[in-house]
mmCIF file as gemmi writes it, N, C-alpha and C atoms, coordinates in Angstrom:
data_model
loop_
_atom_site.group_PDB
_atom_site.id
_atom_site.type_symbol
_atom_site.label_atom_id
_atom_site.label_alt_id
_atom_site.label_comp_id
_atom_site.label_asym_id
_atom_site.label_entity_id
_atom_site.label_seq_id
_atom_site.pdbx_PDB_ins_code
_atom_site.Cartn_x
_atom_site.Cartn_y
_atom_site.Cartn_z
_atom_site.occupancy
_atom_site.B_iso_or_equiv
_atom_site.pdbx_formal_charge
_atom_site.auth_seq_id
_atom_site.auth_asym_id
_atom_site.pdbx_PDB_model_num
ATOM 1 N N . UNK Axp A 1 ? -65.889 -41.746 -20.898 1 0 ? 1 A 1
ATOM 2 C CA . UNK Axp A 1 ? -64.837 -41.13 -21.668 1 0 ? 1 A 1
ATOM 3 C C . UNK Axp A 1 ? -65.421 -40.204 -22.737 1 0 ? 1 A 1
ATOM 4 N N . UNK Axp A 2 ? -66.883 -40.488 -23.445 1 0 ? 2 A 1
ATOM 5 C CA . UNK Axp A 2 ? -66.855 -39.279 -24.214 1 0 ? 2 A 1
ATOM 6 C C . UNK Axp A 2 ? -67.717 -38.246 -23.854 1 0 ? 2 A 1
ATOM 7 N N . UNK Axp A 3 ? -68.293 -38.368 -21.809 1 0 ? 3 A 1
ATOM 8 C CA . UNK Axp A 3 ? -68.461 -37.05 -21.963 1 0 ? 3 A 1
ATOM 9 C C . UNK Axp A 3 ? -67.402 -36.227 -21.655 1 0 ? 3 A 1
ATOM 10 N N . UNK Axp A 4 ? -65.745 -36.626 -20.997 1 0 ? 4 A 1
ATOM 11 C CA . UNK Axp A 4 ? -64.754 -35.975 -21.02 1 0 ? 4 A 1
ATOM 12 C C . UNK Axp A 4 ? -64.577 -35.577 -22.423 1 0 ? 4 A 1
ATOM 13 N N . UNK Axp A 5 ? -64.389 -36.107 -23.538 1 0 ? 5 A 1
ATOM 14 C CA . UNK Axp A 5 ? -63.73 -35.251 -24.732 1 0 ? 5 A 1
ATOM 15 C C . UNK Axp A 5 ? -64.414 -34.203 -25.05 1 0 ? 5 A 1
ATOM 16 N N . UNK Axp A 6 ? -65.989 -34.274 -25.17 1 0 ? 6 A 1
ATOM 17 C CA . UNK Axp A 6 ? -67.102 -33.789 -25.374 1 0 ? 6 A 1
ATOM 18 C C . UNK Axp A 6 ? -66.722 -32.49 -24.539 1 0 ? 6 A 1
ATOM 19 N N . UNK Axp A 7 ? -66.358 -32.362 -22.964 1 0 ? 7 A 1
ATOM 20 C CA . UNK Axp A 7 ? -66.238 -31.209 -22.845 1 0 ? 7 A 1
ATOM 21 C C . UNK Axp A 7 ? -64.707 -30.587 -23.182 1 0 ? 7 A 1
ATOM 22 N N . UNK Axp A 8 ? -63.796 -31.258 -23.374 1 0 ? 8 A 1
ATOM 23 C CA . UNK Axp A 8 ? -62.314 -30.917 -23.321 1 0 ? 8 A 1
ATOM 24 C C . UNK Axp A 8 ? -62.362 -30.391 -24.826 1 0 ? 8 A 1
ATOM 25 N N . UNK Axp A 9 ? -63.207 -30.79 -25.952 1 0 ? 9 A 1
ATOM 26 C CA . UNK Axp A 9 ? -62.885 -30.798 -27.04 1 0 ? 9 A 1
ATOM 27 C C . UNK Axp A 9 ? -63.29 -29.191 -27.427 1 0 ? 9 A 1
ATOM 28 N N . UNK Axp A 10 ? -64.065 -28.392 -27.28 1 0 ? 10 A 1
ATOM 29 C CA . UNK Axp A 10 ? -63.668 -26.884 -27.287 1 0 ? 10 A 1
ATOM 30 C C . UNK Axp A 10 ? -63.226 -25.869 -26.45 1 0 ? 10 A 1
ATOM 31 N N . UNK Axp A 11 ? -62.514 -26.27 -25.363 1 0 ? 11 A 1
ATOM 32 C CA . UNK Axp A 11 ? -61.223 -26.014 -24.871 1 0 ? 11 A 1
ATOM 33 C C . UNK Axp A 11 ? -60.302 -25.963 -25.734 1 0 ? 11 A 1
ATOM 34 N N . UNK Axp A 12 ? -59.547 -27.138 -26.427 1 0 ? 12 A 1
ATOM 35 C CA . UNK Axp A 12 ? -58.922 -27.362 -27.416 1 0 ? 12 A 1
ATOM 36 C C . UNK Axp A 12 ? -58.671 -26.37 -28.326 1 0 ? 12 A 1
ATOM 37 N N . UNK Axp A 13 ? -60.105 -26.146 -29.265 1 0 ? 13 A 1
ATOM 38 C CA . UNK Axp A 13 ? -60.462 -25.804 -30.314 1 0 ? 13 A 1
ATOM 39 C C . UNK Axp A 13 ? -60.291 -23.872 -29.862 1 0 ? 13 A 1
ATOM 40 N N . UNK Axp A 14 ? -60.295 -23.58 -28.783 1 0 ? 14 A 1
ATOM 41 C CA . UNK Axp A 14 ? -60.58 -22.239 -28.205 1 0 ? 14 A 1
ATOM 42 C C . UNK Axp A 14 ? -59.014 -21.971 -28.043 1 0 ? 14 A 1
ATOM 43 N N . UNK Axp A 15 ? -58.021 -22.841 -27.487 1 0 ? 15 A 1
ATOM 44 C CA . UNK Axp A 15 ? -57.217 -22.746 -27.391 1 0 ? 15 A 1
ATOM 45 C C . UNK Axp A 15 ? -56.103 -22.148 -28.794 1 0 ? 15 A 1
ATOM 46 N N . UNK Axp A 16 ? -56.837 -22.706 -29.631 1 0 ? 16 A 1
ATOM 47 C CA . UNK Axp A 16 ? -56.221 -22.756 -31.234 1 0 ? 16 A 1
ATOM 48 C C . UNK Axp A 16 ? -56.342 -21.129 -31.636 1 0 ? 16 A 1
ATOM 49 N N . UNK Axp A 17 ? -57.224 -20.662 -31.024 1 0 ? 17 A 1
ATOM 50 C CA . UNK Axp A 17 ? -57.633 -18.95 -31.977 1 0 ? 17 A 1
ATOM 51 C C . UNK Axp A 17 ? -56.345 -18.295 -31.477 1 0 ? 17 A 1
ATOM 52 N N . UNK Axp A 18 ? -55.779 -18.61 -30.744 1 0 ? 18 A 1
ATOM 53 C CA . UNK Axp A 18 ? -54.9 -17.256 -30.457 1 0 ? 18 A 1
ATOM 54 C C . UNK Axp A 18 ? -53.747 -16.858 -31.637 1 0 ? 18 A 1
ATOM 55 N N . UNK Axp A 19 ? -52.863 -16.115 -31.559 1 0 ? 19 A 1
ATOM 56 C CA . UNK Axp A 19 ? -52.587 -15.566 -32.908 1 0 ? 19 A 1
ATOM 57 C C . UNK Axp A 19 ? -50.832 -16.033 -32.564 1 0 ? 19 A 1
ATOM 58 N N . UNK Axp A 20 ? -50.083 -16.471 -33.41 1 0 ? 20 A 1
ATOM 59 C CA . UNK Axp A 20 ? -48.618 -16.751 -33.055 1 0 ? 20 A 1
ATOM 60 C C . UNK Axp A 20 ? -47.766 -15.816 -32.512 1 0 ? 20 A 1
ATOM 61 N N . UNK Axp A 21 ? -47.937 -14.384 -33.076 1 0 ? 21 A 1
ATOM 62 C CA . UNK Axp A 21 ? -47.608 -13.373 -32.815 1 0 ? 21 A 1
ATOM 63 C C . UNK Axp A 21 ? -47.989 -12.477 -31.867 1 0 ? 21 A 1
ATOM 64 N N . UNK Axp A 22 ? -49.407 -12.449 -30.752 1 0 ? 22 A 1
ATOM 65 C CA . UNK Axp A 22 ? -49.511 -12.404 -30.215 1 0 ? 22 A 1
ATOM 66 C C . UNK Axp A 22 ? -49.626 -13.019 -28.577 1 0 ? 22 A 1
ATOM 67 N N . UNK Axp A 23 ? -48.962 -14.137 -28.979 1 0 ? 23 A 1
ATOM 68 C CA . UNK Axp A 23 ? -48.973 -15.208 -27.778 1 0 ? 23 A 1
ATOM 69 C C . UNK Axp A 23 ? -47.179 -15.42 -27.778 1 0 ? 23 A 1
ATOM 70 N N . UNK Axp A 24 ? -46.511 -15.651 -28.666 1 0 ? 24 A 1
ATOM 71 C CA . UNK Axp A 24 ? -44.914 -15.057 -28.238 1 0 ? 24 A 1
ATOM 72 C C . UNK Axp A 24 ? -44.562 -13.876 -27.845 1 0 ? 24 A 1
ATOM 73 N N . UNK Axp A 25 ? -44.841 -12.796 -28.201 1 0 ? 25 A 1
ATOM 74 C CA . UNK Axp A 25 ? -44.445 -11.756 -27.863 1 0 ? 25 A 1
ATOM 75 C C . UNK Axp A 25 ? -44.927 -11.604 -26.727 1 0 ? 25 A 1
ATOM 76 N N . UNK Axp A 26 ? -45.829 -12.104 -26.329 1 0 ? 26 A 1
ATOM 77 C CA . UNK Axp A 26 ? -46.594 -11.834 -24.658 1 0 ? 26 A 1
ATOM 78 C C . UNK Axp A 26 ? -45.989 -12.635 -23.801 1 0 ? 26 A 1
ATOM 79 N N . UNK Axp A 27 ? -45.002 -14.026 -24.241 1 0 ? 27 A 1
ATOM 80 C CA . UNK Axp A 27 ? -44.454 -14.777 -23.277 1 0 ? 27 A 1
ATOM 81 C C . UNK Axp A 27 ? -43.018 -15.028 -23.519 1 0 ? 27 A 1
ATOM 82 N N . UNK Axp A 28 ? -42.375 -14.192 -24.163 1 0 ? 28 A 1
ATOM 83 C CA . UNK Axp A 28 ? -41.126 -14.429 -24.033 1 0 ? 28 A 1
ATOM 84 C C . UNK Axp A 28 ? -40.428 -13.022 -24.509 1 0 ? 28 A 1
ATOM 85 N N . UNK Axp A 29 ? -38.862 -13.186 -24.054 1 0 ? 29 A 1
ATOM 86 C CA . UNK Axp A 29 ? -38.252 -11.936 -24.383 1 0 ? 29 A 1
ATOM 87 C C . UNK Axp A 29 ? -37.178 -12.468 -25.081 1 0 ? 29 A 1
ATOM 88 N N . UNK Axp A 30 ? -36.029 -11.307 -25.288 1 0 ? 30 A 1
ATOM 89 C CA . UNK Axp A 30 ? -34.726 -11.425 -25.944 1 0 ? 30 A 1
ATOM 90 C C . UNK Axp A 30 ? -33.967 -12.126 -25.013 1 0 ? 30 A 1
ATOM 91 N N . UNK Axp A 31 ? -32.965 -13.155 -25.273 1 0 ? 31 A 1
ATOM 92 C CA . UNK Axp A 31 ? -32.067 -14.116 -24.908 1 0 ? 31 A 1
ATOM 93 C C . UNK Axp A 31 ? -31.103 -13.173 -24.953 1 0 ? 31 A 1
ATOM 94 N N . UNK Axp A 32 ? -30.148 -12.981 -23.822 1 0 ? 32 A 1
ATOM 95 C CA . UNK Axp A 32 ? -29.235 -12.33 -23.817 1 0 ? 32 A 1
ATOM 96 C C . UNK Axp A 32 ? -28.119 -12.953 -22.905 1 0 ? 32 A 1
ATOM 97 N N . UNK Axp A 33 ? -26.987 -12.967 -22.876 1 0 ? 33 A 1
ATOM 98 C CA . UNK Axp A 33 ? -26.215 -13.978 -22.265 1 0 ? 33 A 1
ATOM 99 C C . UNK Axp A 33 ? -24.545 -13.396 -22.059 1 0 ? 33 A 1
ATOM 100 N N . UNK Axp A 34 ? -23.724 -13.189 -21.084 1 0 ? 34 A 1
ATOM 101 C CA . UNK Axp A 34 ? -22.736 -13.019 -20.677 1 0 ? 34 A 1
ATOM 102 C C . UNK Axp A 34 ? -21.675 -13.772 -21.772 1 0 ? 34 A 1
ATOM 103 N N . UNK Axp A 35 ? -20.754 -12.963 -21.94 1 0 ? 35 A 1
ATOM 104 C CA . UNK Axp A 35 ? -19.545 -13.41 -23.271 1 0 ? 35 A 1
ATOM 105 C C . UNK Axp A 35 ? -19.272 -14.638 -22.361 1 0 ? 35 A 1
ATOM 106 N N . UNK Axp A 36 ? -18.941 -15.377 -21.093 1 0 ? 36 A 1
ATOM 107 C CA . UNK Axp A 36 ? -18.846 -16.457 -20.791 1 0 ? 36 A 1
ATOM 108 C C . UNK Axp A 36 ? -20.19 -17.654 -20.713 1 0 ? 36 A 1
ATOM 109 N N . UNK Axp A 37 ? -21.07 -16.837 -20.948 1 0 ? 37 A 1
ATOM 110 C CA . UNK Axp A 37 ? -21.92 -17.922 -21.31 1 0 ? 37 A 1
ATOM 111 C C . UNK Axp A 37 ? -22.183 -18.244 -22.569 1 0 ? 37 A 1
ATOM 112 N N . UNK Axp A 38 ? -21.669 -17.392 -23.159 1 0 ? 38 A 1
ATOM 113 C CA . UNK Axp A 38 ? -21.76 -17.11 -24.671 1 0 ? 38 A 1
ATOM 114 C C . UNK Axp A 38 ? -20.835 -18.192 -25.221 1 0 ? 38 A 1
ATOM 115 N N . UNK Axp A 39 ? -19.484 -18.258 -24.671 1 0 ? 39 A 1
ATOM 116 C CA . UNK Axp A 39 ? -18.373 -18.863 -25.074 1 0 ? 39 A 1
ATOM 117 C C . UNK Axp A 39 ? -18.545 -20.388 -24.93 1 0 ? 39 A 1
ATOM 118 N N . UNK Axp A 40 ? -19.323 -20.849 -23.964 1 0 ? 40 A 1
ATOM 119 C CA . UNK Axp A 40 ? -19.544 -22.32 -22.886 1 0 ? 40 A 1
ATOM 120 C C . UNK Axp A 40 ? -20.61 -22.776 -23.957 1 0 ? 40 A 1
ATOM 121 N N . UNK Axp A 41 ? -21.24 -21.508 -24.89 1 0 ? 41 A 1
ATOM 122 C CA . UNK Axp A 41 ? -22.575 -23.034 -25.777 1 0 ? 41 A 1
ATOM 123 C C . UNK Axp A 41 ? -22.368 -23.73 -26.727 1 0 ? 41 A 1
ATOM 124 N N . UNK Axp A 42 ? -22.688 -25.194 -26.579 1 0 ? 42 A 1
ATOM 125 C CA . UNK Axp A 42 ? -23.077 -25.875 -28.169 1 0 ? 42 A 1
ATOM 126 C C . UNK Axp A 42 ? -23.098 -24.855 -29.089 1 0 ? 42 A 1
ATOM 127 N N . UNK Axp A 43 ? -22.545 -25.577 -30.51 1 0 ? 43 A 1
ATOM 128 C CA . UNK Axp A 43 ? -22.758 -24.854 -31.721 1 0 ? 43 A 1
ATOM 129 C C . UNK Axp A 43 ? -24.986 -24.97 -31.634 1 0 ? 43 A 1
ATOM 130 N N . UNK Axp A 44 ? -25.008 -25.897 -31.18 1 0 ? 44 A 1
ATOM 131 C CA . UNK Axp A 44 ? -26.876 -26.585 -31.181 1 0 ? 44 A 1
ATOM 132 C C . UNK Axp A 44 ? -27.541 -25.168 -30.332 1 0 ? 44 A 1
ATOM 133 N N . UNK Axp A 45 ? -26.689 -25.051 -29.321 1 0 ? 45 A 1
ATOM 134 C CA . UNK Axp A 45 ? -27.503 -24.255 -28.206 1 0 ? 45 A 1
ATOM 135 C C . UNK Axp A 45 ? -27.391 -22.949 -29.232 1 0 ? 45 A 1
ATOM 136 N N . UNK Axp A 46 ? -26.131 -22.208 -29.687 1 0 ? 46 A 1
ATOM 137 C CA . UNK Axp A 46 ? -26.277 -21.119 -30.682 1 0 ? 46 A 1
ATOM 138 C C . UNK Axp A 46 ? -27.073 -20.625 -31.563 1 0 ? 46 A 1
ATOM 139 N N . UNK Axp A 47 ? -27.286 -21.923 -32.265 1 0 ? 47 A 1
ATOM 140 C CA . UNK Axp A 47 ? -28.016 -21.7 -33.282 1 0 ? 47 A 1
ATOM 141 C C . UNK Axp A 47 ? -30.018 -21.62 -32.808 1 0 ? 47 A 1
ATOM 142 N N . UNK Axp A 48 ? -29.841 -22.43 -31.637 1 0 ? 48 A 1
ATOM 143 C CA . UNK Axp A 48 ? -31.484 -22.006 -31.181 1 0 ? 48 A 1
ATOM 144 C C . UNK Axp A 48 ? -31.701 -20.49 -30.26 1 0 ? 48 A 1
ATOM 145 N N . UNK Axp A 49 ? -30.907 -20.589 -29.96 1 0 ? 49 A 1
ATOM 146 C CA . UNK Axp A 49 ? -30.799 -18.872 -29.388 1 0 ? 49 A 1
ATOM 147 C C . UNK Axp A 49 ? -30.908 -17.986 -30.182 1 0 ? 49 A 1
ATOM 148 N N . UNK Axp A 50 ? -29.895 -18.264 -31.534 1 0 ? 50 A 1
ATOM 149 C CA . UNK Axp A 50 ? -30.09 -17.042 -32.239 1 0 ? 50 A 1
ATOM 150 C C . UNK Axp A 50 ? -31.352 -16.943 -32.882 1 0 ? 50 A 1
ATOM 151 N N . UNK Axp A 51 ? -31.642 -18.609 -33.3 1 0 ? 51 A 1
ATOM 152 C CA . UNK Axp A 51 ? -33.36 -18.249 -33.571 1 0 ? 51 A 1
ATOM 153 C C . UNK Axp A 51 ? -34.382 -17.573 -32.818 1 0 ? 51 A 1
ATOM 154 N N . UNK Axp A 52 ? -33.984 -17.823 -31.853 1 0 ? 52 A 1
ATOM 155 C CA . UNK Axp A 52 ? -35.209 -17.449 -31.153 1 0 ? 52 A 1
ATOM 156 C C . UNK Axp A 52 ? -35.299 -15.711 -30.886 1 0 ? 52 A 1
ATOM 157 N N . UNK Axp A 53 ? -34.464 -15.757 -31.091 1 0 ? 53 A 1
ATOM 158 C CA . UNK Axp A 53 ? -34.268 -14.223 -30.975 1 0 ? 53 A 1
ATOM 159 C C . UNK Axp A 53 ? -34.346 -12.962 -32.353 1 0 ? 53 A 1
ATOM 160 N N . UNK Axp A 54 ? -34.554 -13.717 -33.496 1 0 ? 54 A 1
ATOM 161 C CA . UNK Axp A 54 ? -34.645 -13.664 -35.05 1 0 ? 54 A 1
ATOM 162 C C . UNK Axp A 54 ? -36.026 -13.528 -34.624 1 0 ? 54 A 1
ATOM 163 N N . UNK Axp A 55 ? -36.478 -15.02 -34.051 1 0 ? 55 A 1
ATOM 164 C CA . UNK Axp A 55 ? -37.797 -14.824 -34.533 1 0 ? 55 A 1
ATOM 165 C C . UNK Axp A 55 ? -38.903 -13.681 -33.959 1 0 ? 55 A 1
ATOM 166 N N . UNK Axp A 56 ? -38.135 -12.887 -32.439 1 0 ? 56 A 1
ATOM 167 C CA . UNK Axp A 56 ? -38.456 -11.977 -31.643 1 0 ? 56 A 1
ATOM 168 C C . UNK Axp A 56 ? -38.449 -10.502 -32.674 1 0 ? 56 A 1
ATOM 169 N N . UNK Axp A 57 ? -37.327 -10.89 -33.28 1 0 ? 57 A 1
ATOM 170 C CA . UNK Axp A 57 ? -36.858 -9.37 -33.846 1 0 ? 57 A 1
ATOM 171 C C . UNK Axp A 57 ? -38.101 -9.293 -35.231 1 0 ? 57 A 1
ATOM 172 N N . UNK Axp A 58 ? -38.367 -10.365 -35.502 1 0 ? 58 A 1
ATOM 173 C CA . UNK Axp A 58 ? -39.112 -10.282 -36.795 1 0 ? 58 A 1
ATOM 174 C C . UNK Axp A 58 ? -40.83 -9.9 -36.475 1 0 ? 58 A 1
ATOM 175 N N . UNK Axp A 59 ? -41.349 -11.16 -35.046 1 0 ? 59 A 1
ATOM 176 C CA . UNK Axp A 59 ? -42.622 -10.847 -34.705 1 0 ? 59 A 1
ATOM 177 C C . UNK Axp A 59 ? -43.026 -9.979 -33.852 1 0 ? 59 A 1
ATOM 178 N N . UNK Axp A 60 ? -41.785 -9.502 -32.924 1 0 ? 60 A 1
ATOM 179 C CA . UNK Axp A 60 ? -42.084 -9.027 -31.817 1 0 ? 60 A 1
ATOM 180 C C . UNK Axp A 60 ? -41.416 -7.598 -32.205 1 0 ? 60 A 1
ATOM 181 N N . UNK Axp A 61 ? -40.826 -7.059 -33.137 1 0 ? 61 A 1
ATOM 182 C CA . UNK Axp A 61 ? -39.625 -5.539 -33.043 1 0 ? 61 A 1
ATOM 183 C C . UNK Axp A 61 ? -38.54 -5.665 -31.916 1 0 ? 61 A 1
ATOM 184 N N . UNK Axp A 62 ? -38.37 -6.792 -31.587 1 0 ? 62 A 1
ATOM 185 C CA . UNK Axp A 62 ? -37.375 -6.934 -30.55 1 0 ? 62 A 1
ATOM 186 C C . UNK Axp A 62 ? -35.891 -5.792 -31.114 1 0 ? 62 A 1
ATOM 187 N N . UNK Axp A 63 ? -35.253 -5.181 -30.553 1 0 ? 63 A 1
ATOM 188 C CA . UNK Axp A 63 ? -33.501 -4.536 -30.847 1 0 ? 63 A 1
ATOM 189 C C . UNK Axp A 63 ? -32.774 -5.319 -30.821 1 0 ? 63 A 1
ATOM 190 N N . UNK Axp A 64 ? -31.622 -5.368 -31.265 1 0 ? 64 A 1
ATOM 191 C CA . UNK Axp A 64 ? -30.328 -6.024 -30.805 1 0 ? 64 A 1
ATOM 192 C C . UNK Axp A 64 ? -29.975 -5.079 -29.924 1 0 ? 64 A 1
């Protein structure tokens, strides 16, 4: 077992450098959704959509 961590453990650590802003914007886009799908969400589901899409517009220049 610790020559597994031994090698897993800067994997890990390599994994960590990447930048927040460059690793969202590279894997996700704007949430966009039909006025009937729009109408069908949780107040819960709303409010994470619209985040997520805040947080696009802020790191990424996403448009409305």
């Amino acid at each position: 077992m610790g020559k597994g961590l031994i090698l897993v453990l800067p994997l890990l650590v390599a994994a960590g450098c990447t930048t927040t802003k460059g690793g969202f914007c590279a894997v996700s886009a704007p949430l966009r959704l039909s006025v009937k799908a729009v109408d069908a969400l949780s107040d819960r589901e709303a409010r994470a959509l619209l985040a997520h899409n805040r947080k696009g517009q802020e790191l990424c220049g996403w448009r409305p």
